[in-house]
C-alpha positions in Angstrom: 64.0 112.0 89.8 61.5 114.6 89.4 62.9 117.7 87.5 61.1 120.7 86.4 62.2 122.1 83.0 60.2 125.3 83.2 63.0 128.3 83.9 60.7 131.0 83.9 60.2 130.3 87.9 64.3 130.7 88.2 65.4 133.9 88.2 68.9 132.7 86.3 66.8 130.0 83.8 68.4 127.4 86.0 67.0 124.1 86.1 65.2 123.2 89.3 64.3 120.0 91.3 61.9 119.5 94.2 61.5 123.4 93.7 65.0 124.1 94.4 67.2 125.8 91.6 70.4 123.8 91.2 73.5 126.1 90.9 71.0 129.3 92.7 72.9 130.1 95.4 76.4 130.6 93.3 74.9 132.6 90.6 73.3 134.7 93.5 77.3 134.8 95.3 78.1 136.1 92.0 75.4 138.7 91.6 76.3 140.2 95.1 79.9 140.3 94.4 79.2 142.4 91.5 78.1 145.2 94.0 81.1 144.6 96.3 83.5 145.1 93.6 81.8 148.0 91.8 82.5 150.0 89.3 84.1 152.7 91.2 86.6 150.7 92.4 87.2 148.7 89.4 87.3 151.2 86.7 90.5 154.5 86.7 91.3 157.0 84.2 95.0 155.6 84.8 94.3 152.1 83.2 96.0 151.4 80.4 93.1 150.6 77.8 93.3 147.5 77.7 92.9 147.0 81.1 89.8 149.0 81.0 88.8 146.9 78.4 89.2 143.4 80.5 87.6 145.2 83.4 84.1 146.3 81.3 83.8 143.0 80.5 84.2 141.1 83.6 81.7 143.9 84.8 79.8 143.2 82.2 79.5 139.5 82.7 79.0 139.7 86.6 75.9 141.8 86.1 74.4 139.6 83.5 75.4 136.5 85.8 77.3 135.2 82.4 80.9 134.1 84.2 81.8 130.9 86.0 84.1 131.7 89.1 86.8 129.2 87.0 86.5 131.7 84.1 86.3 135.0 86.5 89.5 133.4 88.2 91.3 133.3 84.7 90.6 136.7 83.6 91.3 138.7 87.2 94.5 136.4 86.7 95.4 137.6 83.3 94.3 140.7 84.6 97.0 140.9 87.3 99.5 139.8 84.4 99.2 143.6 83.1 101.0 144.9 86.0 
């Protein structure tokens, strides 16, 4: 099996094979559906602070493409909780 090691081709440090990034077209979903669910719908002056809180750092992780979708799925769960 020839894999390459080098991440600086990857734009996510993903490691590739036969010049194709394995896991590159979920962390790219992921990037884009930071800009769906943006900030200005995300974030109100009437959250609790909490909320807000949980919110920042979802944000936070989508943009830095540092959140599974089984971990986003947890938090927008625990998120809903807070109703």
């Amino acid at each position: 099996m020839d894999i390459e090691r080098n991440h600086d081709r990857c734009e996510f440090g993903l490691t590739c094979q036969k010049g194709l990034c394995l896991g590159f077209n979920a962390r790219q979903n992921i990037k884009f559906m930071t800009k769906i669910l943006s900030k200005i719908l995300l974030f109100s002056p009437v959250y609790p602070d909490q909320l807000s809180r949980e919110v920042g750092s979802i944000l936070t992780d989508l943009d830095d493409n540092a959140i599974t979708s089984w971990v986003l799925y947890s938090k927008l769960k625990t998120i809903n909780s807070y109703r």
